[in-house]
N, CA, C and O atoms as a printed pandas DataFrame, in Angstrom:
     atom_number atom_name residue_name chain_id  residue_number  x_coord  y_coord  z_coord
0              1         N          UNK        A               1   62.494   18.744  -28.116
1              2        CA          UNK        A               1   62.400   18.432  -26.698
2              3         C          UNK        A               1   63.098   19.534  -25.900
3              4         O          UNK        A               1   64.084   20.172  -26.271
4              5         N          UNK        A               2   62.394   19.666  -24.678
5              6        CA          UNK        A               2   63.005   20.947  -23.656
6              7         C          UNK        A               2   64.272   20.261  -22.808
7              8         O          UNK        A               2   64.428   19.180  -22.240
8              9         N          UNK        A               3   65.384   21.864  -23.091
9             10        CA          UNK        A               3   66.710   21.404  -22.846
10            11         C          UNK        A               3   66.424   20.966  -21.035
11            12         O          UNK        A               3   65.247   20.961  -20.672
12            13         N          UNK        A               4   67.265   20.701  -20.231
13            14        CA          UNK        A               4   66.905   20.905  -18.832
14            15         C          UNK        A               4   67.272   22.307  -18.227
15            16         O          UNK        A               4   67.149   22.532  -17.023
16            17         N          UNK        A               5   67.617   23.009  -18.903
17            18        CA          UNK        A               5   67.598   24.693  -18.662
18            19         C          UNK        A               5   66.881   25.275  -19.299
19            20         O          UNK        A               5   66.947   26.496  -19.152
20            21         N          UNK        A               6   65.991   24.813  -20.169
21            22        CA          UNK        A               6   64.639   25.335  -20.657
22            23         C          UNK        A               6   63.480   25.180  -19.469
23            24         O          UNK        A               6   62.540   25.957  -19.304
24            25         N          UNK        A               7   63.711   24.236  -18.845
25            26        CA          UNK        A               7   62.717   23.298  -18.309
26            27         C          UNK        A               7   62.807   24.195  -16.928
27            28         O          UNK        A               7   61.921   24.940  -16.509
28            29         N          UNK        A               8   63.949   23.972  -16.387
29            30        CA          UNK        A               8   64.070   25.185  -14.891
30            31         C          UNK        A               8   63.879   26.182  -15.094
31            32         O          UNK        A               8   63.309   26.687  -14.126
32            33         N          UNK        A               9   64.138   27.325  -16.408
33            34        CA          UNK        A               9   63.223   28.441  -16.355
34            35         C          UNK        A               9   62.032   28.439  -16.459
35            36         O          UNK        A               9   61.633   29.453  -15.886
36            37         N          UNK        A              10   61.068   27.790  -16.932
37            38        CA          UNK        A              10   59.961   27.629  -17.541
38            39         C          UNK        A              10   59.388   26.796  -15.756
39            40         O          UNK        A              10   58.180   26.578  -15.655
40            41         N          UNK        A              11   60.015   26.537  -14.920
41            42        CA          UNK        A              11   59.001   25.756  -14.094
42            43         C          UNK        A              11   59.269   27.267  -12.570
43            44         O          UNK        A              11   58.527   27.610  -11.649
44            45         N          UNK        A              12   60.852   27.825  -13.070
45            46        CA          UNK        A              12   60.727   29.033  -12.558
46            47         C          UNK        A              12   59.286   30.266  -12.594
47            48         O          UNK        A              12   58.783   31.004  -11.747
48            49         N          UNK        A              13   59.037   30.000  -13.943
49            50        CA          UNK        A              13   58.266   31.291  -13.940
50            51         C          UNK        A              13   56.842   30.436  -13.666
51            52         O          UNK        A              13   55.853   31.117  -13.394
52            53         N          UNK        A              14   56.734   29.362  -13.711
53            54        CA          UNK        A              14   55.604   28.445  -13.349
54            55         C          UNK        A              14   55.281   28.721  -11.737
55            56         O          UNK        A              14   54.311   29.466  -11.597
56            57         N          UNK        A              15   55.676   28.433  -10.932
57            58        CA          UNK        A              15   55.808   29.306   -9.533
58            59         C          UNK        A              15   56.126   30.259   -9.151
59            60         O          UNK        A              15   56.207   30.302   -7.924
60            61         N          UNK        A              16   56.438   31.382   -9.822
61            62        CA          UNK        A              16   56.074   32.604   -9.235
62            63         C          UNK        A              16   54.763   32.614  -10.129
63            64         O          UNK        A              16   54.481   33.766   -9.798
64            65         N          UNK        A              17   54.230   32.439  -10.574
65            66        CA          UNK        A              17   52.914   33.091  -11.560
66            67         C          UNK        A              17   51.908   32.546  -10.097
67            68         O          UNK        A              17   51.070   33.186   -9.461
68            69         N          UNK        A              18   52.394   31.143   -9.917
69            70        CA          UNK        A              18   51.109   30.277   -8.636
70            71         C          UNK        A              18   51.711   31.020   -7.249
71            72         O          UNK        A              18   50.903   30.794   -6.349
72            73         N          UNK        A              19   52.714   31.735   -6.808
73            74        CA          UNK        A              19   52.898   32.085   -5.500
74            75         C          UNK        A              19   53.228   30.980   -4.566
75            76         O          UNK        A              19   52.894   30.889   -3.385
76            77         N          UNK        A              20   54.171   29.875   -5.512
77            78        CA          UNK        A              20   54.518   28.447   -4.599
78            79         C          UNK        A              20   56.230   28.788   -5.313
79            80         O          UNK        A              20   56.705   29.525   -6.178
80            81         N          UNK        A              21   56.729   27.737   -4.329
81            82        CA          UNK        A              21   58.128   27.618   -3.792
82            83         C          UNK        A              21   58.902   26.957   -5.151
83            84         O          UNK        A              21   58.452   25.945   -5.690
84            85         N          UNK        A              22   59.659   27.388   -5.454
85            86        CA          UNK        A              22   60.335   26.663   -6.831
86            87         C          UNK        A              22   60.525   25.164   -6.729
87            88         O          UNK        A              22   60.281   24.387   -7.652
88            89         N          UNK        A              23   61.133   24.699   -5.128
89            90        CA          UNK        A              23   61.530   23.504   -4.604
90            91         C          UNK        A              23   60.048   23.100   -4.829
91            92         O          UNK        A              23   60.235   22.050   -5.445
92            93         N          UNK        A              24   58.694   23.232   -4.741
93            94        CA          UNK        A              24   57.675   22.958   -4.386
94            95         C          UNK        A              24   57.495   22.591   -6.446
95            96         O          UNK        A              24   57.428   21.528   -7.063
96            97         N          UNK        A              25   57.480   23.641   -6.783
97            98        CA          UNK        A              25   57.181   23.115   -8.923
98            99         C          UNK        A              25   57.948   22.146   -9.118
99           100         O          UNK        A              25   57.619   20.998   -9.416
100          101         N          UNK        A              26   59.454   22.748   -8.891
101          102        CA          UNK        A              26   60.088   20.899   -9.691
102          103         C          UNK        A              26   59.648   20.145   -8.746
103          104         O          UNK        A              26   58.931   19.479   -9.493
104          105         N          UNK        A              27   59.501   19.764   -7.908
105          106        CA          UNK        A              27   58.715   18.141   -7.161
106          107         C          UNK        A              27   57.741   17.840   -8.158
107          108         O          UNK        A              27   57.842   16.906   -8.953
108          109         N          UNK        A              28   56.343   19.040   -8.074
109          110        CA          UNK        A              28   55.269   18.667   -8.762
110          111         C          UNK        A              28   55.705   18.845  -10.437
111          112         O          UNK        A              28   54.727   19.083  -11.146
112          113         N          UNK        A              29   56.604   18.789  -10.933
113          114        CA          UNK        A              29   56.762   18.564  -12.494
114          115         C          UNK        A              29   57.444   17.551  -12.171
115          116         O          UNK        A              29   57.216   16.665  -12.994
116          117         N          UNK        A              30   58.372   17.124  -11.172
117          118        CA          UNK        A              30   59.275   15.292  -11.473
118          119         C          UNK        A              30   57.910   14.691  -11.232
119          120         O          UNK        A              30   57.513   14.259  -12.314
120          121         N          UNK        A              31   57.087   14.493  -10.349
121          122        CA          UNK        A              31   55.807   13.952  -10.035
122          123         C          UNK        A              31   55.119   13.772  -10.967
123          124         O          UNK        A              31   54.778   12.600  -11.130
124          125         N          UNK        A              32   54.662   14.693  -11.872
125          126        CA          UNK        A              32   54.188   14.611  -13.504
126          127         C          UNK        A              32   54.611   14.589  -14.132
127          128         O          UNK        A              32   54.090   15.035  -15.154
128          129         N          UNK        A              33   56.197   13.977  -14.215
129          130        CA          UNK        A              33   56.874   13.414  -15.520
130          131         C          UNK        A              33   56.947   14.929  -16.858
131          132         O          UNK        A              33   56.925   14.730  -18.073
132          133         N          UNK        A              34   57.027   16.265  -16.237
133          134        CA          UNK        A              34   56.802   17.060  -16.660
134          135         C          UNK        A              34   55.669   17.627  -17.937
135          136         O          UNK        A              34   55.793   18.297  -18.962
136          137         N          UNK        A              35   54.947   17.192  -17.484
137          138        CA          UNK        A              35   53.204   16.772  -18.027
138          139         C          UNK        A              35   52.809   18.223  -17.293
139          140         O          UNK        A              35   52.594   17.998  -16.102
140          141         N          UNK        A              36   52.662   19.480  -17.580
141          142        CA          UNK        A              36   51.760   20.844  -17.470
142          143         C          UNK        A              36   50.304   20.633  -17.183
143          144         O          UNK        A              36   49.722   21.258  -16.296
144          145         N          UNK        A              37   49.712   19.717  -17.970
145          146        CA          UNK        A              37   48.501   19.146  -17.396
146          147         C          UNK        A              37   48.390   18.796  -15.896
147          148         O          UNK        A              37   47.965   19.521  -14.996
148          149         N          UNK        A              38   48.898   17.430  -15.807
149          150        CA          UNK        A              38   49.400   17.146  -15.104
150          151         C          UNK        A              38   50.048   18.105  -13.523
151          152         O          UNK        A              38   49.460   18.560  -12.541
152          153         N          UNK        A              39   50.470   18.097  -13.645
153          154        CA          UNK        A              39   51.221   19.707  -12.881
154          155         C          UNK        A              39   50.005   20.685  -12.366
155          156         O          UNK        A              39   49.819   21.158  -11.245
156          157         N          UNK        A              40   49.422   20.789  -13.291
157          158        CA          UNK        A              40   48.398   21.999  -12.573
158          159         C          UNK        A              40   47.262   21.188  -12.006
159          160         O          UNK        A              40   46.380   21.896  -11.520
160          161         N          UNK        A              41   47.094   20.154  -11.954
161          162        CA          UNK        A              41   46.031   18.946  -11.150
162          163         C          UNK        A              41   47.206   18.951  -10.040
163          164         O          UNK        A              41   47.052   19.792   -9.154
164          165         N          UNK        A              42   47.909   18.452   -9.989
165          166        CA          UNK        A              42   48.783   17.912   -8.458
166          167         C          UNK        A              42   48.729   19.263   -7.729
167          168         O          UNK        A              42   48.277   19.316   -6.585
168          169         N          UNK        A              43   49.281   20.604   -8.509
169          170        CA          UNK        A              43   49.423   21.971   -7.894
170          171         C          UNK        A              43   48.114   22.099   -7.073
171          172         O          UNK        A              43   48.040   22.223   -5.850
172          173         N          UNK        A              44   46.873   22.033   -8.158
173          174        CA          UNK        A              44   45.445   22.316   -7.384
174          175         C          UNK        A              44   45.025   21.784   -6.002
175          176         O          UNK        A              44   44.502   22.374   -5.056
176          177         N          UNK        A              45   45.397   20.515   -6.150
177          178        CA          UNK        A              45   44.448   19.488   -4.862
178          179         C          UNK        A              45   46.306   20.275   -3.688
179          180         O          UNK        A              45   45.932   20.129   -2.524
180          181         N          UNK        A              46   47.356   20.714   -3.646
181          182        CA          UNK        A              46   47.308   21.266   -2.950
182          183         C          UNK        A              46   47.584   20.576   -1.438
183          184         O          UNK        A              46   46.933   20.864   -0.433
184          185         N          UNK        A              47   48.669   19.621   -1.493
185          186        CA          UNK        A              47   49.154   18.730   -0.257
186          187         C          UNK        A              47   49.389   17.652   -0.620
187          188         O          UNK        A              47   48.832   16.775    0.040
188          189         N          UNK        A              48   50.389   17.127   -1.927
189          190        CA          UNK        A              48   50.841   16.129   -2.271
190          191         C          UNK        A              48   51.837   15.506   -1.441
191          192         O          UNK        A              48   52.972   15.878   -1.738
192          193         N          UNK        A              49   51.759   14.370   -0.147
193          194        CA          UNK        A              49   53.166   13.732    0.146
194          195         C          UNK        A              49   54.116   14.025   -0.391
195          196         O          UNK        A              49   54.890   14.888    0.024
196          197         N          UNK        A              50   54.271   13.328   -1.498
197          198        CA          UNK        A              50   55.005   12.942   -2.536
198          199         C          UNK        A              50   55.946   14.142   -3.111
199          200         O          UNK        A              50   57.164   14.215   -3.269
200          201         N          UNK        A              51   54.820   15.104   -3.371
201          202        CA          UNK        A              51   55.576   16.202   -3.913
202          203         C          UNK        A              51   56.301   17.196   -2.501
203          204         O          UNK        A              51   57.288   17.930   -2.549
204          205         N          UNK        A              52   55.659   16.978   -1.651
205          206        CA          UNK        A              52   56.337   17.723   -0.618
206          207         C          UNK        A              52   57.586   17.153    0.175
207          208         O          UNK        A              52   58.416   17.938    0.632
208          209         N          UNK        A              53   57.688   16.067    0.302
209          210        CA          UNK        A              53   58.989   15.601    0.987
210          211         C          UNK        A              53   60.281   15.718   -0.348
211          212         O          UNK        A              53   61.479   15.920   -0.155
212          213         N          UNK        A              54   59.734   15.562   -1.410
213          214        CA          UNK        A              54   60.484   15.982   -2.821
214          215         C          UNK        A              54   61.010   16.909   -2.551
215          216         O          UNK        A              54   62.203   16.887   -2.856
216          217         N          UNK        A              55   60.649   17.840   -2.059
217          218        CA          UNK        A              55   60.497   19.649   -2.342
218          219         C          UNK        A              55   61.174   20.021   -0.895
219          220         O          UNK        A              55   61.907   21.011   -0.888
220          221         N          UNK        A              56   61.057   19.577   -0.138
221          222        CA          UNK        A              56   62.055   19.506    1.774
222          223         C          UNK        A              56   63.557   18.861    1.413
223          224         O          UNK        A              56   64.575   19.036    2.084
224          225         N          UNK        A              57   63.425   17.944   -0.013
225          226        CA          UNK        A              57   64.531   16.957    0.294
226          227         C          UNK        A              57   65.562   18.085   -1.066
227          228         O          UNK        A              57   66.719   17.702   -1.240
228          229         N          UNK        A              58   65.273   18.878   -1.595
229          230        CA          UNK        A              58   65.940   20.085   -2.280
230          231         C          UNK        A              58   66.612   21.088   -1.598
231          232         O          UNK        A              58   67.439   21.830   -2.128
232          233         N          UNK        A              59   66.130   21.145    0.076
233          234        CA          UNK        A              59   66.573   22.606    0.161
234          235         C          UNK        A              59   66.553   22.590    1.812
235          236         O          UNK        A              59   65.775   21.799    2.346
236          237         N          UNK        A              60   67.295   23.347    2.555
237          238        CA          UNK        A              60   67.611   23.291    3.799
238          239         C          UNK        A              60   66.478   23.793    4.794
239          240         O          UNK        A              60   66.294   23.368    5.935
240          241         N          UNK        A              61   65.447   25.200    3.860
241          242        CA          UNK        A              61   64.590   25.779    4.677
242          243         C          UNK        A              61   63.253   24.734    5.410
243          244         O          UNK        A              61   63.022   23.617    4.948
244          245         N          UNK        A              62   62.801   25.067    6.090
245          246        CA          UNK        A              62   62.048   24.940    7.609
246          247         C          UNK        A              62   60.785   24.904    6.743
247          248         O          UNK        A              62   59.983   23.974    6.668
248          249         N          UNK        A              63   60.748   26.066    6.112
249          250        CA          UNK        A              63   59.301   26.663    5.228
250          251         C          UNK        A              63   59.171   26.770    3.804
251          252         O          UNK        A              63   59.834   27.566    3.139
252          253         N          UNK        A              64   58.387   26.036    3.363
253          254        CA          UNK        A              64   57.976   26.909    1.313
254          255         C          UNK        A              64   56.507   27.114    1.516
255          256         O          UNK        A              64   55.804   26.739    2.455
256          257         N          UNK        A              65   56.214   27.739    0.518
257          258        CA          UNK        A              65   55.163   28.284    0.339
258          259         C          UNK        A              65   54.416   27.409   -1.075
259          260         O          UNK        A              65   55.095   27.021   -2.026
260          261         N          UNK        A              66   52.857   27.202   -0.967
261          262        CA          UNK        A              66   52.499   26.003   -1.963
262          263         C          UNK        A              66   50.896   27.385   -2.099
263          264         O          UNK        A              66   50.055   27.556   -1.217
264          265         N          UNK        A              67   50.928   27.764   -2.795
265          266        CA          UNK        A              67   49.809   28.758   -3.427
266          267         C          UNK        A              67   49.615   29.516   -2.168
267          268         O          UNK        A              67   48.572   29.470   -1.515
268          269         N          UNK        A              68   50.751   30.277   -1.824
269          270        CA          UNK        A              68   50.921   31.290   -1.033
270          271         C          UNK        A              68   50.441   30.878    0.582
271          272         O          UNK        A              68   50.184   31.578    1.561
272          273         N          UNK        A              69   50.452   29.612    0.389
273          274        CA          UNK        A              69   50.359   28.837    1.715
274          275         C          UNK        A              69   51.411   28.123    2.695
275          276         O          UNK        A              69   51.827   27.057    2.241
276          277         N          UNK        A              70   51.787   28.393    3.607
277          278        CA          UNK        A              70   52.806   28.274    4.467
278          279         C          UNK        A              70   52.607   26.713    4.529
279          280         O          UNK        A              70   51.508   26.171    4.642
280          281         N          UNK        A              71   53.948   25.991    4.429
281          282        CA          UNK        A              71   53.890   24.314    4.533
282          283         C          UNK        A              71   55.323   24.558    5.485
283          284         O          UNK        A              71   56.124   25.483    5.357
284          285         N          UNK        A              72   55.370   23.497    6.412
285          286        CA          UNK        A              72   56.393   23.848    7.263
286          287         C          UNK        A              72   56.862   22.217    7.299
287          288         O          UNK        A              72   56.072   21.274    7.272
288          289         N          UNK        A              73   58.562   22.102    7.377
289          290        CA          UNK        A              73   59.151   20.831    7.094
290          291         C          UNK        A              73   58.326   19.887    8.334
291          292         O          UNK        A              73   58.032   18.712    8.117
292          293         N          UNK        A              74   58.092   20.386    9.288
293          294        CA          UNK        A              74   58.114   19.289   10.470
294          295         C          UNK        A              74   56.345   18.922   10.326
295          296         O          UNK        A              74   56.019   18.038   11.118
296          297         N          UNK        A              75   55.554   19.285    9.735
297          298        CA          UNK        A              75   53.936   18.733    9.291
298          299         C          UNK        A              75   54.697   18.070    8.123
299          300         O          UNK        A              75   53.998   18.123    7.111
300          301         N          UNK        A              76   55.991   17.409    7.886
301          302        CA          UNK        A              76   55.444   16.728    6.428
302          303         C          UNK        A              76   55.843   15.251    6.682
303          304         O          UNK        A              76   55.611   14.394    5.829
């Protein structure tokens, strides 16, 4: 089983490879129970609630980026 510092590098290099926000992968891997399958379906469709107020509620910035797409805290 992956340590939880296996898991943050590995979801590190998972978003830079997609051009989305790190705060933005771990949401969508807690969201998929860290299921990679999984993960790259929620990543695709690309405006998960769920995963986005996740991903606002990590980090102080205004803005992340979700497949090189500008998501801004106050649309969420």
């Amino acid at each position: 089983m992956a340590t939880q510092q296996s898991k943050a590098h590995h979801v590190g290099e998972w978003a830079a490879l997609r051009c989305t926000s790190l705060e933005i992968a771990e949401a969508i891997f807690e969201v998929a129970n860290y299921d990679e399958r999984l993960a790259e379906q929620i990543w695709a469709q690309q405006g998960s609630d769920d995963v986005l107020i996740r991903a606002f509620n990590k980090t102080e910035d205004d803005v992340l980026t979700w497949d090189n797409k500008v998501v801004e805290r106050k649309n969420v």
